[in-house]
mmCIF file of the protein (N, C-alpha, C, O) and its ligand, coordinates in Angstrom:
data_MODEL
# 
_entry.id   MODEL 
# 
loop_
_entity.id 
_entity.type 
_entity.pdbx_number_of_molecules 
1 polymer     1 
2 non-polymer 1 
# 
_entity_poly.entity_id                      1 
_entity_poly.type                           'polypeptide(L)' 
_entity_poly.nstd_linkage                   no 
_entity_poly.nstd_monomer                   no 
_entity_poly.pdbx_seq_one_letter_code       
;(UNK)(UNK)(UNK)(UNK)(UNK)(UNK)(UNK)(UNK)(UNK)(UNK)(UNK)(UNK)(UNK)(UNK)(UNK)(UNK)
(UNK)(UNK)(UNK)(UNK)(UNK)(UNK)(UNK)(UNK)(UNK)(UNK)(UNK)(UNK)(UNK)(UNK)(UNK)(UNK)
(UNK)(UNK)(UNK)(UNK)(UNK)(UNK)(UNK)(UNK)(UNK)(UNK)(UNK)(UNK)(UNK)(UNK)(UNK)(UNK)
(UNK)(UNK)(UNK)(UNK)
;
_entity_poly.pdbx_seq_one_letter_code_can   XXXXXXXXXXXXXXXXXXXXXXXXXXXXXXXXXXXXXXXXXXXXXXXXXXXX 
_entity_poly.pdbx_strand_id                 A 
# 
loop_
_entity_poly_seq.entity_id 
_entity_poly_seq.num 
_entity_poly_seq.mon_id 
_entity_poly_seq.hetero 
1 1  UNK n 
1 2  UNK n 
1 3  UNK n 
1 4  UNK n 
1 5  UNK n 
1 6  UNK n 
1 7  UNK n 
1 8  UNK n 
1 9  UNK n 
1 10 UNK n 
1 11 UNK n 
1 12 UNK n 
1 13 UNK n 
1 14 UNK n 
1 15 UNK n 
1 16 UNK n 
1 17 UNK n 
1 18 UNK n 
1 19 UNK n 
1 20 UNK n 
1 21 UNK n 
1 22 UNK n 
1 23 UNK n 
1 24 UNK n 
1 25 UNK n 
1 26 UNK n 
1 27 UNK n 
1 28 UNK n 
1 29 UNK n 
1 30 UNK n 
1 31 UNK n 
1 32 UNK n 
1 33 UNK n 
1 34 UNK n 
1 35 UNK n 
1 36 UNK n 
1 37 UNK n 
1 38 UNK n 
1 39 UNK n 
1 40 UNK n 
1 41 UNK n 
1 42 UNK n 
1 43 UNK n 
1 44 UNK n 
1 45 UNK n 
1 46 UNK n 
1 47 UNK n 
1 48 UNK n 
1 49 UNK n 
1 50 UNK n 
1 51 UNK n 
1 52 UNK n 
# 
loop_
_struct_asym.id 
_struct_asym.entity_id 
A 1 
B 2 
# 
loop_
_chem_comp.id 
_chem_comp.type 
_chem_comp.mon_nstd_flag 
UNK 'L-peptide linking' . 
ZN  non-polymer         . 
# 
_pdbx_entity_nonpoly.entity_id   2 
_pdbx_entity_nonpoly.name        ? 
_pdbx_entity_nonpoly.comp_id     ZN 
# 
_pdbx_nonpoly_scheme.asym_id         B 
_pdbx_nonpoly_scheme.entity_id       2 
_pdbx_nonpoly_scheme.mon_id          ZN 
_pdbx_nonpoly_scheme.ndb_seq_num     1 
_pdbx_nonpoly_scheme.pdb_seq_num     101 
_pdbx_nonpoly_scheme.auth_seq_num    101 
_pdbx_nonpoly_scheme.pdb_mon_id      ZN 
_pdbx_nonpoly_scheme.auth_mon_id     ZN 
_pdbx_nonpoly_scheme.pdb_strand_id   A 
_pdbx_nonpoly_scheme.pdb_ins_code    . 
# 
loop_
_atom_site.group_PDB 
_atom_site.id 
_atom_site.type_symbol 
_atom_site.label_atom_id 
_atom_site.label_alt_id 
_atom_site.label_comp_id 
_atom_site.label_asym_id 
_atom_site.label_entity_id 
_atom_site.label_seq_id 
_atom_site.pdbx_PDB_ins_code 
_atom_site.Cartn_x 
_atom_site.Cartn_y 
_atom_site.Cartn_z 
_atom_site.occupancy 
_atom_site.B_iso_or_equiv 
_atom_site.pdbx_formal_charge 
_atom_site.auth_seq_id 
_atom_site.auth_comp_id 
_atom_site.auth_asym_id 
_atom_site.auth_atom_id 
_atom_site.pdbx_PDB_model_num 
ATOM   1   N  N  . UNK A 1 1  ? 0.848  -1.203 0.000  1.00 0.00 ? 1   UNK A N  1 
ATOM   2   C  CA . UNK A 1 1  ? 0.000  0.000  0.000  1.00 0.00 ? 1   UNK A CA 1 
ATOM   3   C  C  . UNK A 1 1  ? 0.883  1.253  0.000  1.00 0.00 ? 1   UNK A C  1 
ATOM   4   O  O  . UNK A 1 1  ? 1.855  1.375  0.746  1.00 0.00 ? 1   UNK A O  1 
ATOM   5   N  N  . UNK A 1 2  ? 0.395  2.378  -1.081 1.00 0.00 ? 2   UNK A N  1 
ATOM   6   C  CA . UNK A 1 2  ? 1.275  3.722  -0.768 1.00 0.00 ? 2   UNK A CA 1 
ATOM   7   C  C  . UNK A 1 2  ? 0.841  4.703  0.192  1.00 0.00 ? 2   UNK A C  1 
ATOM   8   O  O  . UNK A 1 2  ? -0.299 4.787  0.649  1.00 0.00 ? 2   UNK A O  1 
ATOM   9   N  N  . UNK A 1 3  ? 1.852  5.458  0.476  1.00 0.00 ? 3   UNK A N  1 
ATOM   10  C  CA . UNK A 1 3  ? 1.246  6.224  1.594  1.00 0.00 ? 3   UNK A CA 1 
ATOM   11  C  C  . UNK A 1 3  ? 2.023  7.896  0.780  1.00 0.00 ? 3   UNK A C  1 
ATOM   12  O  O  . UNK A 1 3  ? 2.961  8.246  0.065  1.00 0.00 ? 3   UNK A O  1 
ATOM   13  N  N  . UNK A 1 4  ? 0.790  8.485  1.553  1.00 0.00 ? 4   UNK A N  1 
ATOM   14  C  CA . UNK A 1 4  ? 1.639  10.133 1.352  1.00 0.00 ? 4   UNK A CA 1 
ATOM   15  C  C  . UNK A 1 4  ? 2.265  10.544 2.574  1.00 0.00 ? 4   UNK A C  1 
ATOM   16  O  O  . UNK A 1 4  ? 1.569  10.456 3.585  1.00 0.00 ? 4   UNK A O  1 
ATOM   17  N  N  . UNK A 1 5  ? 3.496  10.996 2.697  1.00 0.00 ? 5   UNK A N  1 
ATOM   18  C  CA . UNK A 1 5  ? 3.862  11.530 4.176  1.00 0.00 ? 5   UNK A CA 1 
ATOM   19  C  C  . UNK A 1 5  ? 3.903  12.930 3.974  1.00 0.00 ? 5   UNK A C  1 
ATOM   20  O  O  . UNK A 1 5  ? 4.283  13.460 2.930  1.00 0.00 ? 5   UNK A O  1 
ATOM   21  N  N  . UNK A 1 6  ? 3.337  13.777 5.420  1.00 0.00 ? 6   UNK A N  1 
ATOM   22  C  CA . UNK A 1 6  ? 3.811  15.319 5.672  1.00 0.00 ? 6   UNK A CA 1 
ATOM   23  C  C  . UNK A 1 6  ? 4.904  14.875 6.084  1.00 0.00 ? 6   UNK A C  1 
ATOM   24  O  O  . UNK A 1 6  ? 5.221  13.838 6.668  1.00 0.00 ? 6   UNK A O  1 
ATOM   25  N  N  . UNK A 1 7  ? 5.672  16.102 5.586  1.00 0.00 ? 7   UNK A N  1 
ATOM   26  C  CA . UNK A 1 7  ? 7.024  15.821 6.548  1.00 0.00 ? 7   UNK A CA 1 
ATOM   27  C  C  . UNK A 1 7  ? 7.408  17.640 6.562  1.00 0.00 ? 7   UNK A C  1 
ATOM   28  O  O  . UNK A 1 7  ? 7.582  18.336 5.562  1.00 0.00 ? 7   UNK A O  1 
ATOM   29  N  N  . UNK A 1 8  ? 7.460  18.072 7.957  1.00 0.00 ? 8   UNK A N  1 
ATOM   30  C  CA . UNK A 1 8  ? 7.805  19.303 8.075  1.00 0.00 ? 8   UNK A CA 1 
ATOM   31  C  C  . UNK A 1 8  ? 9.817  19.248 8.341  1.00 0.00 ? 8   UNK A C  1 
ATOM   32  O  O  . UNK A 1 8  ? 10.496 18.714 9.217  1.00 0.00 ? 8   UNK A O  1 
ATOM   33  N  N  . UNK A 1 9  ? 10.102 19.883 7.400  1.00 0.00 ? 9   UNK A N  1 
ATOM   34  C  CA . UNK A 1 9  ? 11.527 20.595 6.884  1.00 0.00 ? 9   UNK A CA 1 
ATOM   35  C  C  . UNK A 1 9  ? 11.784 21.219 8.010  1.00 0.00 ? 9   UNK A C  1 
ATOM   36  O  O  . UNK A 1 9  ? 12.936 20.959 8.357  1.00 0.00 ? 9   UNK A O  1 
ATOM   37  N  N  . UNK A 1 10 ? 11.222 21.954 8.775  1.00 0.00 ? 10  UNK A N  1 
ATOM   38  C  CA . UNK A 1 10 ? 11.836 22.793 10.726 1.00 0.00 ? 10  UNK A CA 1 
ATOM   39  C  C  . UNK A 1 10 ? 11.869 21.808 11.418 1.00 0.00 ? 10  UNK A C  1 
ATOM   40  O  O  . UNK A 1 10 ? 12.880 21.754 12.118 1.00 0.00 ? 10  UNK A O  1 
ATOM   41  N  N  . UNK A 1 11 ? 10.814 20.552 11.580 1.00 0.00 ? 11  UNK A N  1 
ATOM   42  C  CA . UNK A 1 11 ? 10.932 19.990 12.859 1.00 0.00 ? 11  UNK A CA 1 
ATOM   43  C  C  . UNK A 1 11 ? 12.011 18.677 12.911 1.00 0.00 ? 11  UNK A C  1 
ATOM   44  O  O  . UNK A 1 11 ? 12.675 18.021 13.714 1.00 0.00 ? 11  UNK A O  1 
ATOM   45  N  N  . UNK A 1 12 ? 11.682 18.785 11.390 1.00 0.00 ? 12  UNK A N  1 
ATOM   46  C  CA . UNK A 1 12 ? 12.543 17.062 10.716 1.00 0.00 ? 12  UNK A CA 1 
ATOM   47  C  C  . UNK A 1 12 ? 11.770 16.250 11.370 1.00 0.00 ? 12  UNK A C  1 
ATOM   48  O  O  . UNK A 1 12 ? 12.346 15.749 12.336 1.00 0.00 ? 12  UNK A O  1 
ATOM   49  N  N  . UNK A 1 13 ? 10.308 15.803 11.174 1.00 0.00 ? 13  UNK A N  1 
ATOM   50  C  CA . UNK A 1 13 ? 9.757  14.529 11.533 1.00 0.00 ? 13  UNK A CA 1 
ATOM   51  C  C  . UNK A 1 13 ? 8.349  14.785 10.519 1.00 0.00 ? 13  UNK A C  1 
ATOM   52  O  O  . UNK A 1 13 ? 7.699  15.792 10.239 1.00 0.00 ? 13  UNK A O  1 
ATOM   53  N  N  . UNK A 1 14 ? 8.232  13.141 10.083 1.00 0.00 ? 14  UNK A N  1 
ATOM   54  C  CA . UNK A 1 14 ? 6.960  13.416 9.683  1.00 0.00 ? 14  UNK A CA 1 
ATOM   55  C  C  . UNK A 1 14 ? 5.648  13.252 10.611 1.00 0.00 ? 14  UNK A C  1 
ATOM   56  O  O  . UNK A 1 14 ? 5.680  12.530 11.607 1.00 0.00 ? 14  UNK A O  1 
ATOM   57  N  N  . UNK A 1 15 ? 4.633  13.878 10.273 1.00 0.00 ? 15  UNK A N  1 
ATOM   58  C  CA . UNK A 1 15 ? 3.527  14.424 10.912 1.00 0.00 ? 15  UNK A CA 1 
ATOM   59  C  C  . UNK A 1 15 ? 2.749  13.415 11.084 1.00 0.00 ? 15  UNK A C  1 
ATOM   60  O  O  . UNK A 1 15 ? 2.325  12.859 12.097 1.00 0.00 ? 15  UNK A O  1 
ATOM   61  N  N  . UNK A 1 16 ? 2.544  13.162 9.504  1.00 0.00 ? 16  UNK A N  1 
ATOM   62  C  CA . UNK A 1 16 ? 1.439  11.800 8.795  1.00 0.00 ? 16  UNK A CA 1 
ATOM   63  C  C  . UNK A 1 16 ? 1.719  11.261 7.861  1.00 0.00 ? 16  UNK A C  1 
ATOM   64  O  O  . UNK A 1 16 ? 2.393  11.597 6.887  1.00 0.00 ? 16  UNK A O  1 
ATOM   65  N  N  . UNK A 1 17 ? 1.168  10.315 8.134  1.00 0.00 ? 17  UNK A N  1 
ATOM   66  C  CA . UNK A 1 17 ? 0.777  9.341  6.980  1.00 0.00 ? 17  UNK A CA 1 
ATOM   67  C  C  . UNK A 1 17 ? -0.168 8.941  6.461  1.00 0.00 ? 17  UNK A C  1 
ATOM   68  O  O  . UNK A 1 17 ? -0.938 8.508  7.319  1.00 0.00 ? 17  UNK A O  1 
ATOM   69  N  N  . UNK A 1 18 ? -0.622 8.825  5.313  1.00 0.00 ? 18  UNK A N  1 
ATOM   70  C  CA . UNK A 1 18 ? -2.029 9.004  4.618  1.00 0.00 ? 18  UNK A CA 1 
ATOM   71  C  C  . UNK A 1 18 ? -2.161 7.836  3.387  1.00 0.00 ? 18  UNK A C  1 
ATOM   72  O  O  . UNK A 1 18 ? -1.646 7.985  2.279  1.00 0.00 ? 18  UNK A O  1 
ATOM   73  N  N  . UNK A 1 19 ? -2.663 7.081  3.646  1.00 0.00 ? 19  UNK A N  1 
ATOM   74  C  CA . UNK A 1 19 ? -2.817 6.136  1.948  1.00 0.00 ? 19  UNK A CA 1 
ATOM   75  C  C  . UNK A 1 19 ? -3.479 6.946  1.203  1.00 0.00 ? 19  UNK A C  1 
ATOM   76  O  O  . UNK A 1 19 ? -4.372 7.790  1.120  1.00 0.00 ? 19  UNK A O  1 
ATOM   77  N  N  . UNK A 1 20 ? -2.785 6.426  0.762  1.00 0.00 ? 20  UNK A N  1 
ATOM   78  C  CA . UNK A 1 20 ? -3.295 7.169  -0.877 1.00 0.00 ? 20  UNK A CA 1 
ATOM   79  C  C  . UNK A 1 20 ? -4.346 7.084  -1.378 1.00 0.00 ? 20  UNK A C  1 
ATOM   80  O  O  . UNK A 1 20 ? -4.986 8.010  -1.877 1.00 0.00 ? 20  UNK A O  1 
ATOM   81  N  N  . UNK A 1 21 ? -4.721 5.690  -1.288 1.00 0.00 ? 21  UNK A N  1 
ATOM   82  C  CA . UNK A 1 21 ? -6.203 5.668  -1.486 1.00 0.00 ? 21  UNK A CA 1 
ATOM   83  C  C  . UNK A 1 21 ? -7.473 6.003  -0.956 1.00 0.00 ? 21  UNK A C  1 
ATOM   84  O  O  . UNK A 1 21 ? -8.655 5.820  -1.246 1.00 0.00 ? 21  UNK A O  1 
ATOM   85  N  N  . UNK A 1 22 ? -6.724 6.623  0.028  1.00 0.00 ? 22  UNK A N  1 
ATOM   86  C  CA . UNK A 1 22 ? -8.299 7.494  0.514  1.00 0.00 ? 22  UNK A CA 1 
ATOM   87  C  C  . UNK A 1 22 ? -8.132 8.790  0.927  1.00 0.00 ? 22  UNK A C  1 
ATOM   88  O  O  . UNK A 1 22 ? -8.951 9.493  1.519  1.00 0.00 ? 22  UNK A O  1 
ATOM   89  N  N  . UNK A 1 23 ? -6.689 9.143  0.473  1.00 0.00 ? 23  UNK A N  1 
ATOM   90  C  CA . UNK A 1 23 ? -6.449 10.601 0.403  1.00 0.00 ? 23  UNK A CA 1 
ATOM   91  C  C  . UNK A 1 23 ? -5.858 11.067 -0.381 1.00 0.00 ? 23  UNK A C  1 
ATOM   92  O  O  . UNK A 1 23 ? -4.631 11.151 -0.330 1.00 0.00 ? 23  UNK A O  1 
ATOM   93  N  N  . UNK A 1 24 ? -6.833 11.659 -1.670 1.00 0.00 ? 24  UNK A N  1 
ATOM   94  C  CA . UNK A 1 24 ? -5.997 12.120 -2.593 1.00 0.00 ? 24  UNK A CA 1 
ATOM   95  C  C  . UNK A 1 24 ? -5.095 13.059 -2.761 1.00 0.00 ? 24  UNK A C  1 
ATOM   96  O  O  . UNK A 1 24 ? -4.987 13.604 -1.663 1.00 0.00 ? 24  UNK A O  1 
ATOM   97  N  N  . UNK A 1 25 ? -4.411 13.539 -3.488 1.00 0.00 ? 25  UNK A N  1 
ATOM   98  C  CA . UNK A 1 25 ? -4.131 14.946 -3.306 1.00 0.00 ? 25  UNK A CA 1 
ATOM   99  C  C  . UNK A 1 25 ? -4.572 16.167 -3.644 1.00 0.00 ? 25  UNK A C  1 
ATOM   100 O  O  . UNK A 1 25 ? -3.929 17.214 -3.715 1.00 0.00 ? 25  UNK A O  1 
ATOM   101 N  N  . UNK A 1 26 ? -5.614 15.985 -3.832 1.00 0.00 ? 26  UNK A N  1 
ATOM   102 C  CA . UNK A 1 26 ? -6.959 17.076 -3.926 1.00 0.00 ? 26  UNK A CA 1 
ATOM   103 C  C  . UNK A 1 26 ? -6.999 17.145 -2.229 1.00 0.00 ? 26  UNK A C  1 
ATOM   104 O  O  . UNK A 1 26 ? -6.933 18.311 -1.840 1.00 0.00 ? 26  UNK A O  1 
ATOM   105 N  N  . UNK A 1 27 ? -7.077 16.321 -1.328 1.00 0.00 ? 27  UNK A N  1 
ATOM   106 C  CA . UNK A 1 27 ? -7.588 16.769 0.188  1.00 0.00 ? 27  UNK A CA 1 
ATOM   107 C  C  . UNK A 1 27 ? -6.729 16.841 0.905  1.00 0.00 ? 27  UNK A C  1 
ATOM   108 O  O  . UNK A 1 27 ? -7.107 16.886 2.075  1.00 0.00 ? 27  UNK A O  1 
ATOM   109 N  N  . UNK A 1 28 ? -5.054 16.900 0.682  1.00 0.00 ? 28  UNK A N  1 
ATOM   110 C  CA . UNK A 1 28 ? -4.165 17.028 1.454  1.00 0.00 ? 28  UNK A CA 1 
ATOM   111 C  C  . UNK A 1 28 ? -4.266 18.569 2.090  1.00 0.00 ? 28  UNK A C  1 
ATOM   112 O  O  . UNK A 1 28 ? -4.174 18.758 3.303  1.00 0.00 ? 28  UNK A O  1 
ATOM   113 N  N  . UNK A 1 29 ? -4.469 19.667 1.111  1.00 0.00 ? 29  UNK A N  1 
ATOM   114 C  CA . UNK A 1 29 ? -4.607 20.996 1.582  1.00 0.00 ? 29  UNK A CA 1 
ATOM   115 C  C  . UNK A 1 29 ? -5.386 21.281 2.773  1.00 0.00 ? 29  UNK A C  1 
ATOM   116 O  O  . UNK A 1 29 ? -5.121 22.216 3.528  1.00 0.00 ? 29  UNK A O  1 
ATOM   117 N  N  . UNK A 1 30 ? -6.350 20.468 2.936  1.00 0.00 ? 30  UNK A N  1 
ATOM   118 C  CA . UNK A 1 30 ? -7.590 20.764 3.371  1.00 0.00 ? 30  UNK A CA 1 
ATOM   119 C  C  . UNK A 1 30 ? -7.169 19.659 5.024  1.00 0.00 ? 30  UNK A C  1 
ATOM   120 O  O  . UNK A 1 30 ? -7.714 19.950 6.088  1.00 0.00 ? 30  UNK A O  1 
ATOM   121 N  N  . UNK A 1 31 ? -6.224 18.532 4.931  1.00 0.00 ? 31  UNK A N  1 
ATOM   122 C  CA . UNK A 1 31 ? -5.653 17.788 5.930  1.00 0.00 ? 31  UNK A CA 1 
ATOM   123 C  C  . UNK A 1 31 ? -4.685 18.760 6.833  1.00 0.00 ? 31  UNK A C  1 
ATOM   124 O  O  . UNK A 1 31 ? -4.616 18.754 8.062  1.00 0.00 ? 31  UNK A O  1 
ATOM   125 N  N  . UNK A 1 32 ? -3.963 19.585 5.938  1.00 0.00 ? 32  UNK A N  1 
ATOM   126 C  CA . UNK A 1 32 ? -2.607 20.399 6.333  1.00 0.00 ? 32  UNK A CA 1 
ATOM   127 C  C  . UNK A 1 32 ? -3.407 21.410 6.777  1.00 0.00 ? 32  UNK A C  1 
ATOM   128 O  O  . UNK A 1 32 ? -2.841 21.554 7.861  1.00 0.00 ? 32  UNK A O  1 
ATOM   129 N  N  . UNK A 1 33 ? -4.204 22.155 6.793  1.00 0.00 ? 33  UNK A N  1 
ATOM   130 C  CA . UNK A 1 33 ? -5.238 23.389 7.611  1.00 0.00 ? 33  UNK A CA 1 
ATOM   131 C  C  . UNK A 1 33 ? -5.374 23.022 8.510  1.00 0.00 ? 33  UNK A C  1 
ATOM   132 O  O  . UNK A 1 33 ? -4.895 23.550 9.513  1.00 0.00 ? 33  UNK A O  1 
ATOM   133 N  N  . UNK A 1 34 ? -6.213 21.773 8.526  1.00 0.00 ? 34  UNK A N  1 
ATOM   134 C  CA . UNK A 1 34 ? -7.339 20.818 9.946  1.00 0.00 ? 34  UNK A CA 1 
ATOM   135 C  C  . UNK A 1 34 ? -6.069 20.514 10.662 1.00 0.00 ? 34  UNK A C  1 
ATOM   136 O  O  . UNK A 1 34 ? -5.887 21.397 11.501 1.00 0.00 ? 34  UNK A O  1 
ATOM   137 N  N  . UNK A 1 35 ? -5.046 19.562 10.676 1.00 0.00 ? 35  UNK A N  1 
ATOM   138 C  CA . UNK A 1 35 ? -3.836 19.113 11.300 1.00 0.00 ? 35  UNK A CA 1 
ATOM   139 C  C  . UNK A 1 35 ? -3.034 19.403 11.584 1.00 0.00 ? 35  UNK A C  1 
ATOM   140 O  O  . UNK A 1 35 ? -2.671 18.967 12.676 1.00 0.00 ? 35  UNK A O  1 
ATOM   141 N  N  . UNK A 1 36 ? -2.210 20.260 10.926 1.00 0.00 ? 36  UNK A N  1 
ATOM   142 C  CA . UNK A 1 36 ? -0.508 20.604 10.960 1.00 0.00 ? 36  UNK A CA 1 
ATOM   143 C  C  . UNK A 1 36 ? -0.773 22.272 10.568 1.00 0.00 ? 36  UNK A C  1 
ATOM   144 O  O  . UNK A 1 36 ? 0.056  22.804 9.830  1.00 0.00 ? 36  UNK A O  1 
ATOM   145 N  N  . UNK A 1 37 ? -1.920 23.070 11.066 1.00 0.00 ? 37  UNK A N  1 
ATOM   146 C  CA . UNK A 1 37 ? -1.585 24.598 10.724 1.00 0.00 ? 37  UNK A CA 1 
ATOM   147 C  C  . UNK A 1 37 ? -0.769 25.258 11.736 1.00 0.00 ? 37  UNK A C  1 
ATOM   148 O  O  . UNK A 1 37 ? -0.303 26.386 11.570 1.00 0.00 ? 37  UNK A O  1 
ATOM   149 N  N  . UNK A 1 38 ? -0.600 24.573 12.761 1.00 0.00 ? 38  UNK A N  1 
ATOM   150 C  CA . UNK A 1 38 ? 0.467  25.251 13.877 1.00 0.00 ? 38  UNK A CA 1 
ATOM   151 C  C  . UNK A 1 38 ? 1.972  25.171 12.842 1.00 0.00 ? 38  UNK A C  1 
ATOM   152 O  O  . UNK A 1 38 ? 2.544  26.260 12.871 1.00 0.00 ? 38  UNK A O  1 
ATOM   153 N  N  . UNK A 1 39 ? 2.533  24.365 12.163 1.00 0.00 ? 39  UNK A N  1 
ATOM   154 C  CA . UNK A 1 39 ? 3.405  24.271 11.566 1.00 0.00 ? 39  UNK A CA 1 
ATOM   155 C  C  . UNK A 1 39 ? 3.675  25.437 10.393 1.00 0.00 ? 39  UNK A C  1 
ATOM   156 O  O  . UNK A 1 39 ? 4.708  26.047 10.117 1.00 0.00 ? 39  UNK A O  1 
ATOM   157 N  N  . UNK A 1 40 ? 2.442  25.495 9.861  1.00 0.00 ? 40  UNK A N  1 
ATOM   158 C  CA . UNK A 1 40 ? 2.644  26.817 8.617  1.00 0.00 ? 40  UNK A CA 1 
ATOM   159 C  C  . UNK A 1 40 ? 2.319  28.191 9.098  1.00 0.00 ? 40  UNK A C  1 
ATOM   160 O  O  . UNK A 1 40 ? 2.465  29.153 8.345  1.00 0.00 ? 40  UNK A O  1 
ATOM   161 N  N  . UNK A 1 41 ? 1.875  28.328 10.353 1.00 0.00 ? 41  UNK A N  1 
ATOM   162 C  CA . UNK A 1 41 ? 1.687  29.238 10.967 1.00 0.00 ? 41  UNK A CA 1 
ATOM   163 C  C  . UNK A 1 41 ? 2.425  30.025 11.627 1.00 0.00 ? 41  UNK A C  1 
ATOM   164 O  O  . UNK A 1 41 ? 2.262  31.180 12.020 1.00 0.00 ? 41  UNK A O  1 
ATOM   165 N  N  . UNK A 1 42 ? 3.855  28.759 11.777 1.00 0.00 ? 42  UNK A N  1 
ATOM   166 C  CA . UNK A 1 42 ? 5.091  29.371 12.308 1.00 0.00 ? 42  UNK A CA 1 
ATOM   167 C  C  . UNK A 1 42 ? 6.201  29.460 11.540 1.00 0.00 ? 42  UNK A C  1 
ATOM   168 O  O  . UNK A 1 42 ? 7.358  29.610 11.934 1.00 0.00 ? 42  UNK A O  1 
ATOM   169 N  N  . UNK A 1 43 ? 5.665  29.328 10.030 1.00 0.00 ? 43  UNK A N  1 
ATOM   170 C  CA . UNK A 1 43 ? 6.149  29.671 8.903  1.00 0.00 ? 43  UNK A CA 1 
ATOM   171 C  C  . UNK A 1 43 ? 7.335  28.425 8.622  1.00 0.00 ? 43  UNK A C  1 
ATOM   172 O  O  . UNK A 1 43 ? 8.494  28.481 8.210  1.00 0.00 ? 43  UNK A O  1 
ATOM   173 N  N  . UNK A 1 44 ? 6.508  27.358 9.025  1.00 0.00 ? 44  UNK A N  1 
ATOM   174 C  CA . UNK A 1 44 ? 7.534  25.909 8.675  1.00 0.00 ? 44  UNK A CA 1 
ATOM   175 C  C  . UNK A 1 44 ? 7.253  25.273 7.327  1.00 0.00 ? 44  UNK A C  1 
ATOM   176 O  O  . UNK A 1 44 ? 6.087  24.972 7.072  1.00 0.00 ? 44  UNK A O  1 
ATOM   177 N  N  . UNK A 1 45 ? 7.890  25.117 6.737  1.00 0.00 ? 45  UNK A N  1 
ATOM   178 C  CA . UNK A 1 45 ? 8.186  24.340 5.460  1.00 0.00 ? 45  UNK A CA 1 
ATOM   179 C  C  . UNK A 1 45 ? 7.640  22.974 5.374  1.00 0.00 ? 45  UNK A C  1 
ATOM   180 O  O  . UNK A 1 45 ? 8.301  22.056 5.860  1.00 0.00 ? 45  UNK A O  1 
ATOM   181 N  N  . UNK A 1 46 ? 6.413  22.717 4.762  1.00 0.00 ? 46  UNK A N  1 
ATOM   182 C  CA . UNK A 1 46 ? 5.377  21.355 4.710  1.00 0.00 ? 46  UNK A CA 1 
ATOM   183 C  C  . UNK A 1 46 ? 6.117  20.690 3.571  1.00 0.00 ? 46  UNK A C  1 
ATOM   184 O  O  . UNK A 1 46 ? 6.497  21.522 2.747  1.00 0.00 ? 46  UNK A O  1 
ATOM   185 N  N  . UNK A 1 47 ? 6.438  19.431 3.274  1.00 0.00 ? 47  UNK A N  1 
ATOM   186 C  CA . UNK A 1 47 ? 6.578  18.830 2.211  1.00 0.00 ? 47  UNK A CA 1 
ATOM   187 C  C  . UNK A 1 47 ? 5.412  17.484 2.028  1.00 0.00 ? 47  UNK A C  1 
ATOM   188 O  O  . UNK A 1 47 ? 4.371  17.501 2.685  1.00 0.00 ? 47  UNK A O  1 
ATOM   189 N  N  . UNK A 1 48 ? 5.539  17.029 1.643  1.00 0.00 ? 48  UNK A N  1 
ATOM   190 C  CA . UNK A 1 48 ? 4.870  15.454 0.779  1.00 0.00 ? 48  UNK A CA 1 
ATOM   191 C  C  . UNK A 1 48 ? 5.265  14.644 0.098  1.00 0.00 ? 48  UNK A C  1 
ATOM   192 O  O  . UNK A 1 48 ? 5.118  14.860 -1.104 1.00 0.00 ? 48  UNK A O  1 
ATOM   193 N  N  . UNK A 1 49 ? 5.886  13.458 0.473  1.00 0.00 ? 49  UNK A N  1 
ATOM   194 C  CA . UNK A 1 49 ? 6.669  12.723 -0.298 1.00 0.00 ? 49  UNK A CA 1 
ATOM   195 C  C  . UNK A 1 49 ? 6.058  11.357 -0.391 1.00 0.00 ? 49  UNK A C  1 
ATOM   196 O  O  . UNK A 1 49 ? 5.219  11.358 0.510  1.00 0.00 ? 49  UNK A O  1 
ATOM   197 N  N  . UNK A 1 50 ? 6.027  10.401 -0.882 1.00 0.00 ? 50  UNK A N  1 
ATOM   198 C  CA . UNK A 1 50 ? 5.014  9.394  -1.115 1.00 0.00 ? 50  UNK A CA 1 
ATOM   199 C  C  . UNK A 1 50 ? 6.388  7.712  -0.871 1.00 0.00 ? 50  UNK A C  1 
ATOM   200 O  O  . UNK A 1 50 ? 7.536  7.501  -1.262 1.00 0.00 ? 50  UNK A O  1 
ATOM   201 N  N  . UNK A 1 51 ? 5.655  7.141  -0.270 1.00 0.00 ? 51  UNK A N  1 
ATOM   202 C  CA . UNK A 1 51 ? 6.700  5.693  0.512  1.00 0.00 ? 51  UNK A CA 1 
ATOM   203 C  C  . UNK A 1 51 ? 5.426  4.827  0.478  1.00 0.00 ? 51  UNK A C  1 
ATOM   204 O  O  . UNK A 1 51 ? 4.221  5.028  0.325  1.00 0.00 ? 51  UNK A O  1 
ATOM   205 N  N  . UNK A 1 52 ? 6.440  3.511  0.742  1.00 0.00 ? 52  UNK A N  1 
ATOM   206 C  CA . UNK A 1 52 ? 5.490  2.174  0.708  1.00 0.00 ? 52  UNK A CA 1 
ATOM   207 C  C  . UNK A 1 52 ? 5.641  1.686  1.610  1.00 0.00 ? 52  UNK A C  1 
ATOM   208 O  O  . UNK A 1 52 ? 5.042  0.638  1.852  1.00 0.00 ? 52  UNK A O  1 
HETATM 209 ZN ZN . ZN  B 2 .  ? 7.126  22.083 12.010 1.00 0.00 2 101 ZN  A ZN 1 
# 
């Protein structure tokens, strides 16, 4: 199964993990608001990188 990971670039850890199949990347934006806005809020660097 694939997964999408947040991975914030300030803290060096990833956040989440998300299959893919039930999170596209149409709803990651909308995951990264609801979840991890303390992170972009303190002007941290979100990435997304995809692992199995
Ligand atoms: Zn962070």
């Amino acid at each position: 199964m694939a997964y999408r990971e947040i991975y914030c670039v300030d803290c060096r850890r990833i956040l989440g993990r998300y299959n893919i199949k039930y999170y596209p990347e149409s709803k990651m934006g909308e995951i990264i608001k609801s979840c991890h806005d303390q992170h972009v809020r303190e002007g941290h660097e979100l990435v997304q990188r995809r692992s199995k």
